[in-house]
DOVEXMAR-866946 format. One line per 3 residues: number of its first residue (from 0); their letters; for each residue x, y, z of C-alpha. Coordinates in nm, 4 decimals. Layout:
// DOVEXMAR-866946
NUM = a = X,Y,Z ~ ... $
***
This chain:
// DOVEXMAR-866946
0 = xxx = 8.5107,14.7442,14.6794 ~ 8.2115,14.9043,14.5319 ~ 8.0579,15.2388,14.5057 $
3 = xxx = 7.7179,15.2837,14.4596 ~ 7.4740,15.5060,14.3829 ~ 7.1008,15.4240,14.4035 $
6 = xxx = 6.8358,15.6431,14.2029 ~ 6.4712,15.4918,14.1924 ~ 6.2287,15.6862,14.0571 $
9 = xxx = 5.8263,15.5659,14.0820 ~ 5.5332,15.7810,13.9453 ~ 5.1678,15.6930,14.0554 $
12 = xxx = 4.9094,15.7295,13.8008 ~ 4.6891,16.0547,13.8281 ~ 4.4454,16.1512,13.5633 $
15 = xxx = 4.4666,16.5238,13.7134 ~ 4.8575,16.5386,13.6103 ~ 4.8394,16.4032,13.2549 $
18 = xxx = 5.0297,16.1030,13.1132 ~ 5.3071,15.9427,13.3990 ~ 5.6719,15.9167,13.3162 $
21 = xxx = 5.8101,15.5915,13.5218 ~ 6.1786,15.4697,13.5498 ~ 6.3774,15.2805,13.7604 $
24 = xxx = 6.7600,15.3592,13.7310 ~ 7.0878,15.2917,13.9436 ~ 7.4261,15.3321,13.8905 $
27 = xxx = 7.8017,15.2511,14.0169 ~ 8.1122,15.1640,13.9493 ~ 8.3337,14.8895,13.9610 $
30 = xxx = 8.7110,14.8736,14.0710 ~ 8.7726,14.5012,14.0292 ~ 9.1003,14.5446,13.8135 $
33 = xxx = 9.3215,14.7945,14.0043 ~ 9.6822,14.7118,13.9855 ~ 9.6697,14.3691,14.1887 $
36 = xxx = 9.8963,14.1777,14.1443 ~ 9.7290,13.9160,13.9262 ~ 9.6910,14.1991,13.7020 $
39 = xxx = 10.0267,14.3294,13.6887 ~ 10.2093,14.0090,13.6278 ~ 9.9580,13.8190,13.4821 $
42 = xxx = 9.9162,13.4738,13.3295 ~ 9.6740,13.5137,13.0527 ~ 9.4257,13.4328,12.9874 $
45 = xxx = 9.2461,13.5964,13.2995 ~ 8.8977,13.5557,13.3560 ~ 8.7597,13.7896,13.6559 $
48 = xxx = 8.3846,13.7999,13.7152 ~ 8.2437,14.0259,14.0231 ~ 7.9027,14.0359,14.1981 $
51 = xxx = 7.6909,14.3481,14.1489 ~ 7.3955,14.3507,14.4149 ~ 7.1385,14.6197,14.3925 $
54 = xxx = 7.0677,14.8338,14.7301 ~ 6.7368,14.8342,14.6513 ~ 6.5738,14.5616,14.3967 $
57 = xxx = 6.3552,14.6453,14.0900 ~ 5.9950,14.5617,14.0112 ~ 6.1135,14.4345,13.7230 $
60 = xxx = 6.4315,14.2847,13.5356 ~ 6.6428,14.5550,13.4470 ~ 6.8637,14.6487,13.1121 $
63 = xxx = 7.2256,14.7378,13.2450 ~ 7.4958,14.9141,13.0649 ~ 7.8409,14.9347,13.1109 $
66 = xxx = 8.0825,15.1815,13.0434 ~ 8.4871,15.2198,13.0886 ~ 8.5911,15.5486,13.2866 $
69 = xxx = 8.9079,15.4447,13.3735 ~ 9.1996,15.1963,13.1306 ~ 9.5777,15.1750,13.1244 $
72 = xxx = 9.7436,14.9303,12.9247 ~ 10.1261,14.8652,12.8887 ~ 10.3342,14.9677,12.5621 $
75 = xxx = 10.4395,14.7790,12.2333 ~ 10.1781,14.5032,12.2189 ~ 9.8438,14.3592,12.0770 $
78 = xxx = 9.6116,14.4332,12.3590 ~ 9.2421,14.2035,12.3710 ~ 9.0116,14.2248,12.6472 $
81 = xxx = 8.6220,14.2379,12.7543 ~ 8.3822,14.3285,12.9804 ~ 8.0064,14.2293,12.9411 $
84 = xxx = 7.7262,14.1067,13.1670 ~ 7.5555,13.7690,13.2874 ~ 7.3198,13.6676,13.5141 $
87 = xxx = 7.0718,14.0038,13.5756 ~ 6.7693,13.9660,13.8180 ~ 6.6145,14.2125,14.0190 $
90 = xxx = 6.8400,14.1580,14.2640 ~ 7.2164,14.2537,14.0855 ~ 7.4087,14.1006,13.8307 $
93 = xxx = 7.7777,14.0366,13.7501 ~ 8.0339,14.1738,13.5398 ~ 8.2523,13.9799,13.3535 $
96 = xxx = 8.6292,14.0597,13.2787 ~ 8.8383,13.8848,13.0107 ~ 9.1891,14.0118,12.9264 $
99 = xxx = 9.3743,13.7915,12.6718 ~ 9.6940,13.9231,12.6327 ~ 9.9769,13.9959,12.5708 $
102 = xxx = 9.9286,14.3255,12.7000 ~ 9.8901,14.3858,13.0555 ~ 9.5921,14.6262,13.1969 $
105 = xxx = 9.6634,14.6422,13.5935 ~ 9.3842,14.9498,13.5806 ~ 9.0107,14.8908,13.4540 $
108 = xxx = 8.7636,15.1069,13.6087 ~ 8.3702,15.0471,13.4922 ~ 8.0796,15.2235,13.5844 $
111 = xxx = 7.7513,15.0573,13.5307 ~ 7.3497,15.1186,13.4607 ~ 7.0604,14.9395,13.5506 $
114 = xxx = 6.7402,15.1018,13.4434 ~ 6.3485,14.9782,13.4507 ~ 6.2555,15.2821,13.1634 $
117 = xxx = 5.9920,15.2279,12.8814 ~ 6.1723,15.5369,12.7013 ~ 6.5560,15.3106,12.6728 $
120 = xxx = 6.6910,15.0420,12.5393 ~ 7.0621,14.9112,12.5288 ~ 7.2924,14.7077,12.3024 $
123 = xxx = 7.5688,14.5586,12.3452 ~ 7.7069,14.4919,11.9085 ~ 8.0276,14.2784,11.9057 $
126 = xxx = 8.2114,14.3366,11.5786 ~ 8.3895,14.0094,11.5070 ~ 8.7516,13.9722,11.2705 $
129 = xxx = 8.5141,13.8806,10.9850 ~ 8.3404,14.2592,10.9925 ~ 8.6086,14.4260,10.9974 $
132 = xxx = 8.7447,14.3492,10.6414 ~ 8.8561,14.6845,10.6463 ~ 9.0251,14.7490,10.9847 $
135 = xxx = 9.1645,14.4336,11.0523 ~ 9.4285,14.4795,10.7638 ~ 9.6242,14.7428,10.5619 $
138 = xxx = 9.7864,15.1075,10.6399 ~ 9.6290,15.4184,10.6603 ~ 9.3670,15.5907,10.7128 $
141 = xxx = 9.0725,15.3479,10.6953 ~ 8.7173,15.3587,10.7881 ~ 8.3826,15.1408,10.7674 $
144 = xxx = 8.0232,15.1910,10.8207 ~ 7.7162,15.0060,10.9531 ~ 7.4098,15.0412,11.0648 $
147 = xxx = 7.2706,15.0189,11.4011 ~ 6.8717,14.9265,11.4421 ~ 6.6403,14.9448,11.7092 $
150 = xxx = 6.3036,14.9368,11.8119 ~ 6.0964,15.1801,11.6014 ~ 5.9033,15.3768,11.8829 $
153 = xxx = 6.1782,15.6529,11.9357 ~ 6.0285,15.9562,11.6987 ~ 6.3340,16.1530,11.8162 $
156 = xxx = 6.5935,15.9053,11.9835 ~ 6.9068,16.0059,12.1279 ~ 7.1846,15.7827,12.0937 $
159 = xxx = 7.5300,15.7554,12.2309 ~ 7.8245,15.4582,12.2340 ~ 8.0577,15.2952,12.4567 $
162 = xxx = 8.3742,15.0370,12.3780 ~ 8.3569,14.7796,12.6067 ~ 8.6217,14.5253,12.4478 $
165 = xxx = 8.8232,14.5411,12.1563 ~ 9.0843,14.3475,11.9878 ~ 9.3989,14.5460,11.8385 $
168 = xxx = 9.6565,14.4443,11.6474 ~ 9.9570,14.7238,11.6929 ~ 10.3012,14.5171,11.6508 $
171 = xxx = 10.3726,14.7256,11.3521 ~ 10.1984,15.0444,11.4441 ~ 10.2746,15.3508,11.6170 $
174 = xxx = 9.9582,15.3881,11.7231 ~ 9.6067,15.2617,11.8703 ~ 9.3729,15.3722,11.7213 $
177 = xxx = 8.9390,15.3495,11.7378 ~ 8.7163,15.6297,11.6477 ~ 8.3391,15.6180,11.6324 $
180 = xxx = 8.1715,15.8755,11.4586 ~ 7.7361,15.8313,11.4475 ~ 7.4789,15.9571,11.2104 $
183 = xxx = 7.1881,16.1586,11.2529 ~ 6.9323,15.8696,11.4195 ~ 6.5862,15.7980,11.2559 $
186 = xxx = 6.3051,15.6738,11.3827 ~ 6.4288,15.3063,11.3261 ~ 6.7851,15.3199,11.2757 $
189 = xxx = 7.1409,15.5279,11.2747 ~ 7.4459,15.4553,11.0568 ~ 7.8154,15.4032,11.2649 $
192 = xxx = 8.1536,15.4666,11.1198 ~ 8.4373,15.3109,11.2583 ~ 8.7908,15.4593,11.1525 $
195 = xxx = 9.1687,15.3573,11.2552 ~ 9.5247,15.4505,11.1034 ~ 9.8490,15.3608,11.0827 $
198 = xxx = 9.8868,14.9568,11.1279 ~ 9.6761,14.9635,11.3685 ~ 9.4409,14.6937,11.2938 $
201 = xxx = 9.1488,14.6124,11.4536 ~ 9.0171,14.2773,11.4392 ~ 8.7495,14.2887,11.6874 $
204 = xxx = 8.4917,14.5931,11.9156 ~ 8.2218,14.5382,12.1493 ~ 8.0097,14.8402,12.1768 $
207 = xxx = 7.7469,14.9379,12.4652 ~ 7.4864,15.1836,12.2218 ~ 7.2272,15.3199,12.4676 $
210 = xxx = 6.9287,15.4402,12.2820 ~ 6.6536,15.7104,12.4371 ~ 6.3250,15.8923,12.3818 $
213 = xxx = 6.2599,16.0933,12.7055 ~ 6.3306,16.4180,12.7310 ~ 6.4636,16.3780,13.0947 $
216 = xxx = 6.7216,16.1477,12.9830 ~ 7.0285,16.3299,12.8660 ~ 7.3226,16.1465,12.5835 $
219 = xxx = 7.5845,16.2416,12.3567 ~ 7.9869,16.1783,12.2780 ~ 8.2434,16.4450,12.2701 $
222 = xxx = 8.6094,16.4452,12.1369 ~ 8.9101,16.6835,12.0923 ~ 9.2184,16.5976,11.9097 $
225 = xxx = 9.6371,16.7479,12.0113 ~ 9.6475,17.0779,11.8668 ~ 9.8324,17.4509,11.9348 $
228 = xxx = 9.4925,17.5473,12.1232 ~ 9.4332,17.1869,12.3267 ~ 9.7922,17.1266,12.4827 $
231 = xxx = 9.6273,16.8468,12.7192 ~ 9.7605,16.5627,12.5404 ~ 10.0623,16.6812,12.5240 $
234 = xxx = 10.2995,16.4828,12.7874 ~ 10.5609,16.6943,12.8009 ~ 10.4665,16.7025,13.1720 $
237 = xxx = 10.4149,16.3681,13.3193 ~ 10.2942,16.4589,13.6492 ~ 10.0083,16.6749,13.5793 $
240 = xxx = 9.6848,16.5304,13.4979 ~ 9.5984,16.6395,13.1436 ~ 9.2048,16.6732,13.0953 $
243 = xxx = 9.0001,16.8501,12.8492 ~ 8.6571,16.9770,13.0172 ~ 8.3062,16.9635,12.8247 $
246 = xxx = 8.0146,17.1799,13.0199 ~ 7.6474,17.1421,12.8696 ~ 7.3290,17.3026,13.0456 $
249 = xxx = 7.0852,17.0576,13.1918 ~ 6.7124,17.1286,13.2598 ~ 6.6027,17.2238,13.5681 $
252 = xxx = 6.5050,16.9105,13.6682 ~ 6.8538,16.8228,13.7454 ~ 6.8564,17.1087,13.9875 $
255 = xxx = 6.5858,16.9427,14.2338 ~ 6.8345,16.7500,14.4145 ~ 7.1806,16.7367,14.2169 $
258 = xxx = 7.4248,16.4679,14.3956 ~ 7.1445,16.2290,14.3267 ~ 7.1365,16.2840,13.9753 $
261 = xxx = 7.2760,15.9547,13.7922 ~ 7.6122,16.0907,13.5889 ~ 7.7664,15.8326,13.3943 $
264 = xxx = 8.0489,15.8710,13.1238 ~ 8.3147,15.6437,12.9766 ~ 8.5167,15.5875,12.6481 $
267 = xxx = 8.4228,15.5787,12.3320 ~ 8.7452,15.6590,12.1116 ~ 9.1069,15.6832,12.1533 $
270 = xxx = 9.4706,15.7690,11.9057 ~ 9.7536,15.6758,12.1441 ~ 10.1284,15.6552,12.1012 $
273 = xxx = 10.1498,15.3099,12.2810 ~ 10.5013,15.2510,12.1336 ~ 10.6555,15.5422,12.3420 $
276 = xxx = 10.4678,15.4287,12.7066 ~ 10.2044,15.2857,12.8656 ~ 9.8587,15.4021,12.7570 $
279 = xxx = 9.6004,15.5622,13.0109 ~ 9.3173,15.6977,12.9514 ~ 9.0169,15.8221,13.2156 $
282 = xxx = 8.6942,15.9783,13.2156 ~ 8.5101,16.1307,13.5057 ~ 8.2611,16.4830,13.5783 $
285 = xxx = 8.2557,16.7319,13.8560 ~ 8.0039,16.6838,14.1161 ~ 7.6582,16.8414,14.0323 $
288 = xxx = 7.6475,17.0919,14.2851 ~ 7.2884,17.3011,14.4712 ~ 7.1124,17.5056,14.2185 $
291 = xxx = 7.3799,17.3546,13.9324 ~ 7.2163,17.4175,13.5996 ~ 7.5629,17.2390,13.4131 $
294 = xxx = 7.7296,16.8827,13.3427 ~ 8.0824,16.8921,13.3254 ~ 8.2792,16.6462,13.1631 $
297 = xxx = 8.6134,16.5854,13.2241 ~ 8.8658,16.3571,12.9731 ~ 9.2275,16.2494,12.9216 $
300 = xxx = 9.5397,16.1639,13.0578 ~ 9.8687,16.1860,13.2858 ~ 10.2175,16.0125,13.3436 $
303 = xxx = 10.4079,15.9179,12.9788 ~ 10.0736,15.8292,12.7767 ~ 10.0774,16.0455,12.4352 $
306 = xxx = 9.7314,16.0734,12.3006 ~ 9.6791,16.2472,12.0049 ~ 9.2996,16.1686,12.0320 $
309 = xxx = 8.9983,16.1411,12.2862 ~ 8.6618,16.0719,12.2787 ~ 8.3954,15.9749,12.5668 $
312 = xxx = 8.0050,15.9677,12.6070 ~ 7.7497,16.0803,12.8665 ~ 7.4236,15.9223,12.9765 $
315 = xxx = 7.2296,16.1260,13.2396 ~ 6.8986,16.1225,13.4278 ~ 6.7687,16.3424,13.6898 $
318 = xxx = 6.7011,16.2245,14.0688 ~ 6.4269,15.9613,14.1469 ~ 6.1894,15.9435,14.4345 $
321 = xxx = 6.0456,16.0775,14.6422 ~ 6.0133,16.2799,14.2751 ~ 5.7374,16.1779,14.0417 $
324 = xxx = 5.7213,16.3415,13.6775 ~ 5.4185,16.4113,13.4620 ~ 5.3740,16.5358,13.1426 $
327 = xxx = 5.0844,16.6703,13.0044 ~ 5.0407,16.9637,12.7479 ~ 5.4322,17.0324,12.6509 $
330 = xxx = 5.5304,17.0360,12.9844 ~ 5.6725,16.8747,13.2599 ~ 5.4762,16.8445,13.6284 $
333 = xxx = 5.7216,16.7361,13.8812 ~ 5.5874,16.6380,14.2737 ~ 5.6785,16.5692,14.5773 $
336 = xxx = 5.4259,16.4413,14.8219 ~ 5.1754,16.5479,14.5912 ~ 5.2836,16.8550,14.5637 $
339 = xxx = 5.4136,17.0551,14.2591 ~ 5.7694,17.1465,14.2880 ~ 5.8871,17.2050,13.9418 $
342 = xxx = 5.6784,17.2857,13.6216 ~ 5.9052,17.3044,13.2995 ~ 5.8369,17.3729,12.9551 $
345 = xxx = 5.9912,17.0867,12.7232 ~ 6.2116,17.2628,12.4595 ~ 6.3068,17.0880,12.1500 $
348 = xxx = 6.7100,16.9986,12.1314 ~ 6.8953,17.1220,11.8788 ~ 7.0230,16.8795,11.6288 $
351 = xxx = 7.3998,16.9928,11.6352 ~ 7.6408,16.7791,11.6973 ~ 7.8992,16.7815,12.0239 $
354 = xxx = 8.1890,16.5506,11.8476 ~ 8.4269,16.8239,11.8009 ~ 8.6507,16.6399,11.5309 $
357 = x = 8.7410,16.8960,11.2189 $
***
């Protein structure tokens, strides 16, 4: 079953306004993996692919991203899967699922973007065995870096990162473990570090980096790690859902029509305990609600899981039509039916970062 939402946004071209800001961008998620039971006793290797058609097609062929907002994974063994897409038109595309064993994941949850936008671009980066000199071997805390490129048009990009496969090697380890931690972004570029511990090797990572310009279009990652003050990831209790919330302030463009606003978050890091239980991890928001000026984030876990580490990204963008966005002179001219409903003065974004991870 699918869940969609549909955000199209189309600007008409009018000298009086100033330079037009045009998009196209949908977004919904995907339950194909949810405790079936080819997924729960599984013969591997399982290969799942599921149709994604648009509500409404695009003028043109669309980037999508994907993101994972919801995992589980059973205990005590080397757990390899992958998601990525085929086949996009203007129509839909599908998602692919590949889980190789010989851990079982009955739950995968993925929400997905498709966007028409001048002002984005996405990558999907697959770090093979032969990358990850480093992480694939050894005990510890290890980390490596590299460097992520992309077009050099973005004088101020913002740039976030989702795991969207990974191969991990835990027989000996008490833990699985991926952080990503990313550099300040040039023009051009932005340096990655990938880090693990324990045994915990990791021999392969595909990574979703979405990449923006437009001041409309809202990214970043957040983490927390166990402490005295952050008891969520404790699971003492294992019937309470333990989250950790993140709440940023969004312009007021988001406040035109807020359950139309495209939300999407997923995971981009994890430290879990999978020798003790199963692993589950899940990302999700609150619902923007009328005259909401916040996003809220919401991360972590419930039932036996022990995490000792979370992290998960953001991408948001304001409602679509019947909305058409201007900018001219430092600010931003939004209409409807021609006539001005919003007028906002773009502010420049700090350059702190959100990745809480002393």
């Amino acid at each position: 079953m699918l869940y969609l939402i549909v955000i199209l946004c189309v600007a008409h071209s009018s000298a009086q306004f100033g330079s037009e800001y045009y998009s196209e961008w949908q977004s919904g998620v995907d339950r194909t993996i949810n405790k079936q039971q080819e997924f729960t006793k599984p013969s591997f290797p399982i290969r799942q692919y599921t149709q994604i058609v648009f509500p409404r097609r695009f003028s043109a062929r669309p980037q999508v991203l994907l993101m994972h907002e919801e995992i589980q994974w059973s205990k005590g063994k080397n757990i390899n899967y992958q998601t990525f897409v085929s086949d996009i038109t203007i129509n839909g595309f599908y998602i692919n699922y590949v889980i190789w064993g010989p851990a079982i994941v009955p739950i995968l949850t993925v929400r997905w973007i498709a966007i028409v936008d001048d002002e984005a671009e996405i990558q999907y980066v697959q770090y093979s065995y032969e990358d990850f000199y480093q992480l694939r071997q050894g005990f510890g805390q290890r980390a490596q870096d590299f460097l992520i490129s992309y077009y050099p048009k973005y004088p101020a990009p913002k740039v976030t990162a989702f795991i969207v496969g990974g191969d991990f090697e835990i027989i000996d380890s008490l833990y699985t473990s991926i952080q990503i931690v990313l550099g300040i972004p040039t023009t051009s570029s932005m340096d990655v570090r990938f880090s693990t511990r324990d045994f915990c090797h990791v021999r392969s990572l595909t990574v979703a980096y979405f990449i923006s310009n437009n001041y409309l279009t809202l990214a970043g990652s957040v983490g927390a790690y166990h402490n005295y003050f952050n008891q969520y990831l404790d699971n003492s209790n294992k019937i309470a859902v333990r989250a950790q919330k993140f709440t940023r302030i969004v312009p007021s463009i988001y406040t035109l029509e807020p359950g139309n606003n495209i939300l999407a978050q997923g995971i981009s890091g994890f430290d879990v305990n999978t020798q003790v239980g199963s692993a589950y991890l899940r990302v999700t928001c609150e619902p923007m609600i009328s005259y909401s000026s916040t996003y809220t984030l919401i991360y972590g876990t419930r039932g036996e899981t022990l995490l000792s580490f979370m992290q998960a990204s953001y991408v948001l963008h304001p409602p679509g039509s019947p909305y058409h966005y201007y900018y001219k002179n430092y600010d931003w001219i939004v209409l409807k039916e021609d006539e001005v409903v919003l007028k906002e003065k773009v502010q420049e974004e700090k350059k702190i970062s959100e990745l809480n991870i002393k």
